[in-house]
KEKE-3310 file (N, C-alpha, C; in steps of 0.2 Angstrom, whole numbers, plus 5000, padded with zeros to 4 digits):
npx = (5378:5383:5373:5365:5374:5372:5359:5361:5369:5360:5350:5358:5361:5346:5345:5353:5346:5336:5340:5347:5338:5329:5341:5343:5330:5332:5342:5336:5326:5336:5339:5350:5351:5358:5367:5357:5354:5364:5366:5353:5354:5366:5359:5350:5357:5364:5351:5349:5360:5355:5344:5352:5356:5345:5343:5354:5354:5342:5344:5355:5347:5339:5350:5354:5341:5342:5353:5350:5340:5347:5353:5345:5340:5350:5353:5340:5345:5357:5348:5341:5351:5357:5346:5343:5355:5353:5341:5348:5359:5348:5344:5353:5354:5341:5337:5332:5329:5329:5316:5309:5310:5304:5291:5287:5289:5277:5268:5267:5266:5250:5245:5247:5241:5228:5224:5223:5213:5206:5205:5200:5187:5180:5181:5168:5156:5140:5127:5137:5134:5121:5120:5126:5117:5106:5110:5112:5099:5094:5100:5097:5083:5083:5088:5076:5065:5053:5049:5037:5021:5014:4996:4989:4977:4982:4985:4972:4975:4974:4970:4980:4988:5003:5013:5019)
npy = (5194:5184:5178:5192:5192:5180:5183:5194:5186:5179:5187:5192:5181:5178:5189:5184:5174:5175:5187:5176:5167:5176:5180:5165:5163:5173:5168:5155:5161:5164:5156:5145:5135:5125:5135:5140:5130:5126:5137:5136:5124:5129:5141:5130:5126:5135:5138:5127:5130:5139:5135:5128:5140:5146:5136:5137:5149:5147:5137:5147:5157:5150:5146:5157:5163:5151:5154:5166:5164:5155:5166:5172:5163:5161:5176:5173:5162:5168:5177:5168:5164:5174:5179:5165:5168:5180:5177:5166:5173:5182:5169:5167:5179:5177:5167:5149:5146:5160:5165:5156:5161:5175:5170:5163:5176:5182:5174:5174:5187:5187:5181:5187:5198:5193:5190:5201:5207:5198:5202:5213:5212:5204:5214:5221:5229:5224:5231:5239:5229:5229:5245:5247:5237:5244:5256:5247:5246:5259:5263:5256:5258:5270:5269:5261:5270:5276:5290:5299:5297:5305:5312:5317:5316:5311:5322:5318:5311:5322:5316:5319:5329:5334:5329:5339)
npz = (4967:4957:4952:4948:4939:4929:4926:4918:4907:4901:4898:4886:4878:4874:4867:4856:4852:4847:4836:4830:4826:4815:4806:4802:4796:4786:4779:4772:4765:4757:4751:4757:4765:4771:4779:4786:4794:4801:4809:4817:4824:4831:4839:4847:4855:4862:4870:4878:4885:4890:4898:4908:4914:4919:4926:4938:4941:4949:4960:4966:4971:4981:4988:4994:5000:5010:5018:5023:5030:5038:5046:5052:5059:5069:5074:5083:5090:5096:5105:5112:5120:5128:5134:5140:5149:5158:5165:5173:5180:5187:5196:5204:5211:5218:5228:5231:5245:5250:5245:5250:5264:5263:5257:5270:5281:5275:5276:5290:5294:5289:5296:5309:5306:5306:5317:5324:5320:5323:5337:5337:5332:5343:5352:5351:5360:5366:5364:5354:5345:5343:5338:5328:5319:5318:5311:5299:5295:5295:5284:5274:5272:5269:5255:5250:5251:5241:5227:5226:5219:5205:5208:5199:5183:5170:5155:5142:5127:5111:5094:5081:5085:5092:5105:5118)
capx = (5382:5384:5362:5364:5378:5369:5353:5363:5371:5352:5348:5364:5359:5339:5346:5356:5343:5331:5346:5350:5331:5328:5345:5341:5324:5333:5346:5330:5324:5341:5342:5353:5349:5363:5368:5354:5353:5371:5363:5346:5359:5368:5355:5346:5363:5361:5343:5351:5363:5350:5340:5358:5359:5340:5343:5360:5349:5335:5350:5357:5342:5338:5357:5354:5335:5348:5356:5346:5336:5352:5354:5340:5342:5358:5350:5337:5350:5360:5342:5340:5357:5356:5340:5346:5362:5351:5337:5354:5357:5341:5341:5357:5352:5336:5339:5327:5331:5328:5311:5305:5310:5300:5284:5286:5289:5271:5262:5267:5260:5244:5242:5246:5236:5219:5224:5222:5206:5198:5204:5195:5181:5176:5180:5164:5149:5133:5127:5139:5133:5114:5119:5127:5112:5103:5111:5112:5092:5093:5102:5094:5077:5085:5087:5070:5060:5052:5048:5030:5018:5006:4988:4982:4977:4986:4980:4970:4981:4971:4975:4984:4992:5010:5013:5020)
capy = (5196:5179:5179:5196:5192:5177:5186:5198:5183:5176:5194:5193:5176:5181:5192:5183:5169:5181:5188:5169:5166:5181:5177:5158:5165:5178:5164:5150:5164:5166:5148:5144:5130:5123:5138:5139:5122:5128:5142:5134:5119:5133:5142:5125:5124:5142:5138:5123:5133:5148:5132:5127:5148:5146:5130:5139:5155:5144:5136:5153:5160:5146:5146:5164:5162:5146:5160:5173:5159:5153:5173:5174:5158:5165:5179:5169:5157:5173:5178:5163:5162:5180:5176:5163:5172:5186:5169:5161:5178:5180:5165:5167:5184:5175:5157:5147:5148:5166:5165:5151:5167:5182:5167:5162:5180:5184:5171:5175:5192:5187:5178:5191:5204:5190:5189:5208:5207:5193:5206:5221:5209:5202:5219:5227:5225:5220:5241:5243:5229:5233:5251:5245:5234:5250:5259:5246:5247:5265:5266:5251:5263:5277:5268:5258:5275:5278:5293:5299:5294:5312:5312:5320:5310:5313:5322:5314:5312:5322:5315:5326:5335:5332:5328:5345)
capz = (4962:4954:4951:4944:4931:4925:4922:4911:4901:4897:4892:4880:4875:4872:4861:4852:4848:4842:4831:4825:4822:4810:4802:4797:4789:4781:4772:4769:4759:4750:4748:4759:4768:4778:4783:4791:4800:4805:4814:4822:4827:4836:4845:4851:4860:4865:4873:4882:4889:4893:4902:4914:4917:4925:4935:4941:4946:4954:4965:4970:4976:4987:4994:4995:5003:5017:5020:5026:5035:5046:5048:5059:5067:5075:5080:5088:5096:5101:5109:5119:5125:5132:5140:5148:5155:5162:5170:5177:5185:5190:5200:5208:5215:5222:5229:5234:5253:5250:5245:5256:5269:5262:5259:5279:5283:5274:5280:5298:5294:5289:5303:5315:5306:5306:5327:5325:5316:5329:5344:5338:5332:5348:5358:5351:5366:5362:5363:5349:5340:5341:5335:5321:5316:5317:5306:5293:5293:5293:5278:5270:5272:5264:5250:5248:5251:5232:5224:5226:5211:5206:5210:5195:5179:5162:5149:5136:5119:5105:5088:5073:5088:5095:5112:5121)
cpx = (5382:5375:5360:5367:5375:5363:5355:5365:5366:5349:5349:5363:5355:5341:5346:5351:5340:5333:5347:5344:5330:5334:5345:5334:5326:5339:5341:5328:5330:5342:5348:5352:5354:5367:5364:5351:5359:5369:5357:5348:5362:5365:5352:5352:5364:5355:5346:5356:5359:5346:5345:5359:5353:5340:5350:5357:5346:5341:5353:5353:5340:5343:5355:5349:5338:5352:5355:5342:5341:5353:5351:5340:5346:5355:5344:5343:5354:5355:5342:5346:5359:5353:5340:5352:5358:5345:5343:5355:5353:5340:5349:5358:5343:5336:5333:5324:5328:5319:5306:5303:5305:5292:5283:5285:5280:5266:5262:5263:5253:5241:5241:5241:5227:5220:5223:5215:5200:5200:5199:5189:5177:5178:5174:5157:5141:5127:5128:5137:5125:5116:5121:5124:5107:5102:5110:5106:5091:5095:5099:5084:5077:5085:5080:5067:5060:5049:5038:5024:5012:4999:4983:4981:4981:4982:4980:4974:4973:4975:4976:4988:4997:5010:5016:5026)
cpy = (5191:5179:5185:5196:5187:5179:5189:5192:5179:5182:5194:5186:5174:5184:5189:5177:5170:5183:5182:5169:5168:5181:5170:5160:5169:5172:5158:5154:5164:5159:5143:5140:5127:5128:5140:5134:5124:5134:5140:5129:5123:5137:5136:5124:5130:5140:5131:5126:5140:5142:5130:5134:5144:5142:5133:5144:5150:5142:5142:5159:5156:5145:5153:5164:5157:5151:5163:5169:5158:5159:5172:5169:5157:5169:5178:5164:5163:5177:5176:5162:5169:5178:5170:5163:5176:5181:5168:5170:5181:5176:5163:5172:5179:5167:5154:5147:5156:5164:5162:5157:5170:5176:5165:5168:5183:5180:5171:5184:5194:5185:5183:5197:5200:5190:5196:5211:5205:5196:5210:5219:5206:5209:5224:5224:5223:5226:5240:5240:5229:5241:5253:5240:5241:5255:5257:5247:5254:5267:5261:5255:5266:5274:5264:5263:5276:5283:5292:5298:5301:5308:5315:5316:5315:5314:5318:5316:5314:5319:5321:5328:5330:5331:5337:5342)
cpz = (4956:4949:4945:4937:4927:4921:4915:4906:4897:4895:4885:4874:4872:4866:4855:4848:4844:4834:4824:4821:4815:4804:4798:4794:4785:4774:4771:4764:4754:4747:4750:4766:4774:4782:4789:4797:4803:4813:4817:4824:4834:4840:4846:4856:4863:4872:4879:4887:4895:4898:4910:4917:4921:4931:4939:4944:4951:4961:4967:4974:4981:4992:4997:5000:5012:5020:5025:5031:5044:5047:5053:5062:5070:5078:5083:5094:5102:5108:5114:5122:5127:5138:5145:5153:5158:5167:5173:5181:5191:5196:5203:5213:5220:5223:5232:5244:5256:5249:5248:5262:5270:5263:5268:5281:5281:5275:5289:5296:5294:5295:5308:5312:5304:5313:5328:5324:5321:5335:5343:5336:5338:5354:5357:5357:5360:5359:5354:5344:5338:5337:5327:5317:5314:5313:5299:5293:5292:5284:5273:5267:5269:5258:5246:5247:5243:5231:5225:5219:5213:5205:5206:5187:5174:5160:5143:5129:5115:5098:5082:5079:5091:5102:5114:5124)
residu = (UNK:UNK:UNK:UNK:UNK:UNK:UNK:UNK:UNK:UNK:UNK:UNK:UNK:UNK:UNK:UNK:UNK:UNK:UNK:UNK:UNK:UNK:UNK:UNK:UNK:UNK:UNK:UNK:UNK:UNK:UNK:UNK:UNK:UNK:UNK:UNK:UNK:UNK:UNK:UNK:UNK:UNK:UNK:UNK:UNK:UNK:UNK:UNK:UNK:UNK:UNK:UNK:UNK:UNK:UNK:UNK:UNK:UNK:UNK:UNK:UNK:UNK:UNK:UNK:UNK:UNK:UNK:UNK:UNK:UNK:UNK:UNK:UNK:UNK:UNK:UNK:UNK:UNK:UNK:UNK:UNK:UNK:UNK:UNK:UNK:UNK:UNK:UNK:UNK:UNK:UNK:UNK:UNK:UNK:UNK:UNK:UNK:UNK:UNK:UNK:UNK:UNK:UNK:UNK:UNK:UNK:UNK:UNK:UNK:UNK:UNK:UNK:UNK:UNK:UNK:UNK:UNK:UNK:UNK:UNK:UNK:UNK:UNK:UNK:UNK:UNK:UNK:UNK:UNK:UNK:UNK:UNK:UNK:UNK:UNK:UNK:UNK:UNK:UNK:UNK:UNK:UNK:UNK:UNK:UNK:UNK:UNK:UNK:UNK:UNK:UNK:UNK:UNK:UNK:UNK:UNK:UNK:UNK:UNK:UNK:UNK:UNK:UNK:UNK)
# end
């Protein structure tokens, strides 16, 4: 509001200089001479005052500009001091005792499911595992077998004419 009302008192002040201006050429012409050093005396102190409006604006938009700034760096602080209330929660629900557990508990798993693995790996005979070399090469054939290549020549390209 402060920002705004100044602007308007250098509107009113703009005016007025303008105003004096055109008034001390109008009494130079009439020959009136100190009158008019009266009046360009008084707006040059005008214009000093129009230059304290602008440094007083430039200052209220930068406090204004500090303002808005520490705005958002609240709501960043208030951010990170949520986030780490819901972290501190987090890790009072899961302790580190606790997770030692469920990791012991899954590497006991694994174990027993590779002890389940090297059963059924060493129960296949020797039968089963010729039958399943057998097949890999059967499938391995299927897949090499190529397409037959034809037995008749290609016809000869005429020129001017298009292919078919």
């Amino acid at each position: 509001q402060q920002r705004d009302k100044l602007k308007q008192y250098q509107k009113r002040i703009n005016v007025n200089l303008e105003r004096e201006r055109t008034l001390a050429r109008h009494l130079l012409k009439e020959g009136k001479k100190e009158k008019a050093m009266l009046l360009l005396k008084k707006k040059r102190y005008q214009e000093q005052l129009l230059d304290k409006t602008e440094n007083q604006i430039s200052n209220l938009e930068r406090m204004v500009q500090d303002i808005e700034f520490t705005q958002i760096e609240m709501k960043v602080i208030e951010g990170l001091k949520v986030g780490n209330e819901c972290l501190n929660k987090m890790h009072q629900v899961m302790s580190i005792e606790e997770v030692e557990r469920i990791i012991g508990e899954t590497q006991d798993a694994v174990e027993y499911q590779r002890q389940i693995d090297e059963l059924l790996a060493g129960s296949l005979t020797e039968e089963d595992e010729d039958a399943i070399l057998e097949e890999l090469n059967a499938i391995t054939q299927e897949q090499m077998e190529l397409p037959e290549v034809p037995s008749e020549p290609l016809p000869e390209k005429i020129p001017g004419r298009l292919p078919l």
